[in-house]
C-alpha positions in Angstrom: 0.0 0.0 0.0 1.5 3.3 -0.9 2.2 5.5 1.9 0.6 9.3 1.6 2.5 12.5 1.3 1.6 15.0 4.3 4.3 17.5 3.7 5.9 18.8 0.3 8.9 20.8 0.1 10.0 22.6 -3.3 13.8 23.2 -3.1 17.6 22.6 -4.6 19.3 19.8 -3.1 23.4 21.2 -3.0 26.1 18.7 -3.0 28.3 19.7 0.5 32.4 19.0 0.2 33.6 19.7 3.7 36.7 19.7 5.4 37.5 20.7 9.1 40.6 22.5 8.3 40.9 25.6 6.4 40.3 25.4 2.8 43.9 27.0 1.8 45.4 24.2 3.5 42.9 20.8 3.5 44.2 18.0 0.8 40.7 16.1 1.2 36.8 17.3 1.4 34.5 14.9 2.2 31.1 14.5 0.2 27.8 14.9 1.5 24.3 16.6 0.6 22.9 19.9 2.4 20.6 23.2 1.4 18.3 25.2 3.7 15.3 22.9 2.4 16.9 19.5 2.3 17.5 20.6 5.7 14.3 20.7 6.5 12.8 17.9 4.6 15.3 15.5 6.8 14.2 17.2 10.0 10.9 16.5 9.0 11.5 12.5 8.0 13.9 12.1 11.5 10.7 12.9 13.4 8.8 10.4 11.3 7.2 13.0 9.0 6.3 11.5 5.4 7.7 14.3 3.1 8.2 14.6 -0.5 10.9 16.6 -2.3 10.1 18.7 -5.0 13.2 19.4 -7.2 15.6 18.9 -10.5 18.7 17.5 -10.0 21.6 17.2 -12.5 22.9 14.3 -14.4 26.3 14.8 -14.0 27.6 11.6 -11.6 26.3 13.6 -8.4 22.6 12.3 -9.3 22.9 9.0 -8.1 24.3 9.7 -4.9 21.3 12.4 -3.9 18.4 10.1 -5.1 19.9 7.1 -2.6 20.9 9.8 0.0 17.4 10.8 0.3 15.7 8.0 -0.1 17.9 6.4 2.7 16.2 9.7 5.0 12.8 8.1 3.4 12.0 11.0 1.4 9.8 10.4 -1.0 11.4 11.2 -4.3 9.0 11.1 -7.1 8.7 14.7 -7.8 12.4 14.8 -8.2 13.2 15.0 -11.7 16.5 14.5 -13.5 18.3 17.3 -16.4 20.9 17.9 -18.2 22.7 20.5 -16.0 24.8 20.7 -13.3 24.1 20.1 -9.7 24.8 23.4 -7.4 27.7 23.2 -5.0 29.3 24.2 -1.9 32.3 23.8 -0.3 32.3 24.4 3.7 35.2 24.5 6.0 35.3 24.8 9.9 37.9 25.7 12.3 37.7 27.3 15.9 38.3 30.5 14.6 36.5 30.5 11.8 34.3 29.3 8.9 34.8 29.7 5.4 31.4 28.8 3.0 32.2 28.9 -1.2 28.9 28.9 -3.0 28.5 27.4 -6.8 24.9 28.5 -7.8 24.8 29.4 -11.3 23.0 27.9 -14.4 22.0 24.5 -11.5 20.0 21.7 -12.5 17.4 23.3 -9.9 17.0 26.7 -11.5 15.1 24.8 -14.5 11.9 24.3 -11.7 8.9 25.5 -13.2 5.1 24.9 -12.8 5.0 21.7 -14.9 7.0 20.4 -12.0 3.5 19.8 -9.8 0.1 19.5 -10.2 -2.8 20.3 -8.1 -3.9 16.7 -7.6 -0.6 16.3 -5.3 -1.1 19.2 -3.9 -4.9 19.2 -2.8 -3.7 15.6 -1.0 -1.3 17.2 1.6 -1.4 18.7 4.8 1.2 21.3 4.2 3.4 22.9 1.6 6.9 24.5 2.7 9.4 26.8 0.9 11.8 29.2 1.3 13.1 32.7 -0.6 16.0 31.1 -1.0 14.5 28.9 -3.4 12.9 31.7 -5.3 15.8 33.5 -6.0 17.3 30.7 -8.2 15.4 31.8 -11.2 11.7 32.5 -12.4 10.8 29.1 -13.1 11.3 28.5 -9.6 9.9 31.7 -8.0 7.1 30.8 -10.0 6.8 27.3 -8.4 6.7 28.6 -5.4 4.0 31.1 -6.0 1.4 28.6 -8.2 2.4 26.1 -5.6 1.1 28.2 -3.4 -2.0 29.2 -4.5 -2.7 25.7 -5.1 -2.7 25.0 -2.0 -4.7 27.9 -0.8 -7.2 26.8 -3.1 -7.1 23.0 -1.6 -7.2 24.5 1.9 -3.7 22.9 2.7 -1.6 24.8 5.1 1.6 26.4 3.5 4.6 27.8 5.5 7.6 29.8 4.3 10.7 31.6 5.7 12.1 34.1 3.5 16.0 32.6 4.5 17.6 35.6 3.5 21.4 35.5 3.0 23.6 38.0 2.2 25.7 35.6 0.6 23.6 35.1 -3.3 20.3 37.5 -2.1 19.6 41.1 -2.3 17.2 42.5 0.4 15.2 44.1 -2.1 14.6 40.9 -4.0 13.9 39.1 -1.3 11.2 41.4 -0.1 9.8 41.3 -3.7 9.6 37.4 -3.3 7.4 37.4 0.2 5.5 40.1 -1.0 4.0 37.7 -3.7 3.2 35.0 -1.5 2.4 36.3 2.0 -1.5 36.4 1.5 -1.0 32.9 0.7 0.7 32.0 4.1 -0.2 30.5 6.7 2.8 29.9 9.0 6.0 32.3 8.6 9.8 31.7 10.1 11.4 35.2 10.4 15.1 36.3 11.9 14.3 39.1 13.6 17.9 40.3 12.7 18.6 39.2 9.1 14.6 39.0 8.2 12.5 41.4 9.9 15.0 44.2 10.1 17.2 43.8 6.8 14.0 43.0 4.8 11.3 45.0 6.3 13.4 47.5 8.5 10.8 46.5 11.6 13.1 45.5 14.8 10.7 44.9 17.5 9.3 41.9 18.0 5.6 42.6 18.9 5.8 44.9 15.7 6.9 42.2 13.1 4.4 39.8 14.4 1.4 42.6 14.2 2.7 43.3 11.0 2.4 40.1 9.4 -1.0 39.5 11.5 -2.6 42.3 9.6 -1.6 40.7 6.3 -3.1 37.8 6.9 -0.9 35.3 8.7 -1.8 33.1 10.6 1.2 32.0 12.5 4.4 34.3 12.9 7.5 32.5 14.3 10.5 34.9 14.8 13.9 33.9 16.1 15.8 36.1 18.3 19.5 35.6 19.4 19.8 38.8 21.4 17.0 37.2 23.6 17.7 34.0 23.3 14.9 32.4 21.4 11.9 32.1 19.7 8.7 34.0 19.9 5.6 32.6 18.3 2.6 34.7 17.5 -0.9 32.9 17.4 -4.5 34.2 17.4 -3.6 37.3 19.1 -1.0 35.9 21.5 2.5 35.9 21.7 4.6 33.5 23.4 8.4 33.2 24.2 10.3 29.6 24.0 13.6 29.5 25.1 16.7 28.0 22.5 17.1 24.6 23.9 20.8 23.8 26.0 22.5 26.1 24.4 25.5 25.2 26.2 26.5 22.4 25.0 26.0 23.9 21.4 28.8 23.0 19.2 27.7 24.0 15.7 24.9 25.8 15.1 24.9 25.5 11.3 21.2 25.1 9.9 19.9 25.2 13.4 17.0 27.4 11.7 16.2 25.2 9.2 15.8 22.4 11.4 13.5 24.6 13.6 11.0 24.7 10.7 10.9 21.2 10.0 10.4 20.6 13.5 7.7 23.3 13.9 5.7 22.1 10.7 5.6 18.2 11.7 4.6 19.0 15.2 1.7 21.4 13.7 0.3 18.6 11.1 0.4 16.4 13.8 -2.1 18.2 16.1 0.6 20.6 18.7 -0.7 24.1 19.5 1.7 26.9 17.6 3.5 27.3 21.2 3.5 23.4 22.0 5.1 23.1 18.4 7.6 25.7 19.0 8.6 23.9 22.1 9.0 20.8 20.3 11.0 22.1 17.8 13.2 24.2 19.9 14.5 20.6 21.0 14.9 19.1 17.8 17.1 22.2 17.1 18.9 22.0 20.1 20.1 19.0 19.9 20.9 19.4 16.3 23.6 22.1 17.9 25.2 19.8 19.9 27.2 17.8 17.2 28.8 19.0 13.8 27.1 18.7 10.6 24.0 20.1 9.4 21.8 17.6 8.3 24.6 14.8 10.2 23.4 16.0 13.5 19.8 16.1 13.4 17.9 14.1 15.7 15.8 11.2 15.0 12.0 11.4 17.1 13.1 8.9 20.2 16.0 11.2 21.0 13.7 14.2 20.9 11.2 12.5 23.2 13.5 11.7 25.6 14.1 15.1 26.2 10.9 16.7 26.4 
């Protein structure tokens, strides 16, 4: 009997080479697979989520090695489909005093996404559809995804959430605002930085702000992360609660810890949690994901979560 799809995630699976010495000096990188949504899609199948990926990947050797990677994660991967170009890169390296990140973005399998890559009979069958800004800024075809996917689901009453992930690193503010501006009607649940979202996008740095903000626009749910006070604040039907980041420390790495959050937060919301409960639950899945090195290496499976609650 085939299993059903709650969750759907539209993204770019990256191929990670790493190395925990600096990159000037290392003579060997080891291969994995990371991104901000792969991220999440493996947070969400850890805590027994059934998730499908929505992407291209690139036939160039690399291909392979993703489709078995996350299928061993048991993500479903029929929605992935398979091009001529490249896969996008990027090579990480991490010492005590410092980190180095080299991107390798351009002309990807994954910027070839477009709305022929989903149909609304998948959609109208899930609980939830996730995506990030990140992903939109690849190309059109993929910004256009997101959006259609969107509305799709809004049309099928399926929950969608979204953080706009900016980065500094391969996004422009501007752009990036341009992106959520498209989609936010359309959103239920939104993951915000209160440092690199809420103020670099939107210029709005108080808390209770943001989350009124994006009340009066229509959603739902308004999760913003805040290191100056130490966690996260979640902003449902008119309240706002604060969950503290989870043993922070024994945090080691906190590479992704964001991303990880979200796919947290959006299995523990399918599955019946309250936004606050949810945020709680996530905030451990996180925090233990800080606690070892690796992005998507480190995150917990669902009986090490639940022994911590």
């Amino acid at each position: 009997m085939e299993q059903k799809t709650d969750i759907a995630i539209i993204g770019e699976c990256l191929i990670e080479l790493s190395s925990n010495g600096k990159l000037s000096e290392t003579s060997t990188l080891n291969k994995y697979f990371g991104g901000d949504t792969v991220t999440t899609a493996v947070a969400v199948a850890r805590l027994g989520g059934n998730v499908t990926y929505i992407t291209k990947i690139g036939n160039d050797g690399f291909s392979e090695f993703i489709l078995s990677a996350l299928q061993k994660e048991n993500i479903d991967t029929s929605h992935i489909k398979t091009n001529n170009e490249q896969n996008g890169m990027y090579i990480v390296s991490s010492t005590p005093e410092k980190k180095e990140v080299l991107y390798y973005k351009r002309k990807t399998a994954a910027t070839k996404l477009s709305i022929e890559d989903i149909d609304e009979e998948t959609i109208k069958n899930l609980k939830l559809v996730y995506s990030t800004g990140v992903v939109q800024s690849i190309s059109a075809g993929a910004r256009e995804l997101v959006r259609e996917t969107f509305k799709l689901a809004k049309d099928n009453n399926v929950m969608t959430a979204y953080d706009p992930n900016y980065t500094s690193c391969f996004m422009n503010s501007e752009d990036t605002k341009e992106y959520f501006e498209e989609i936010i009607e359309l959103t239920d649940i939104v993951f915000l930085s209160l440092k690199h979202d809420a103020v670099r996008i939107y210029d709005i740095d108080s808390v209770d702000k943001a989350i009124n903000y994006f009340w009066d626009r229509g959603v739902k749910i308004v999760v913003i992360k805040s290191h100056i006070d130490n966690g996260y604040y979640t902003g449902y039907n008119g309240k706002t609660t604060f969950t503290e980041f989870y043993n922070t420390q024994k945090a080691v790495d906190v590479t992704a810890s964001g991303d990880v959050f979200n796919g947290g937060f959006i299995q523990a919301i399918i599955n019946g949690y309250t936004p606050h409960d949810a945020a709680k639950f996530a905030a451990i899945v996180a925090g233990l994901q800080t606690q070892n090195y690796g992005a998507i290496q480190s995150i917990p499976y669902k009986q090490a979560v639940m022994e911590n609650i």
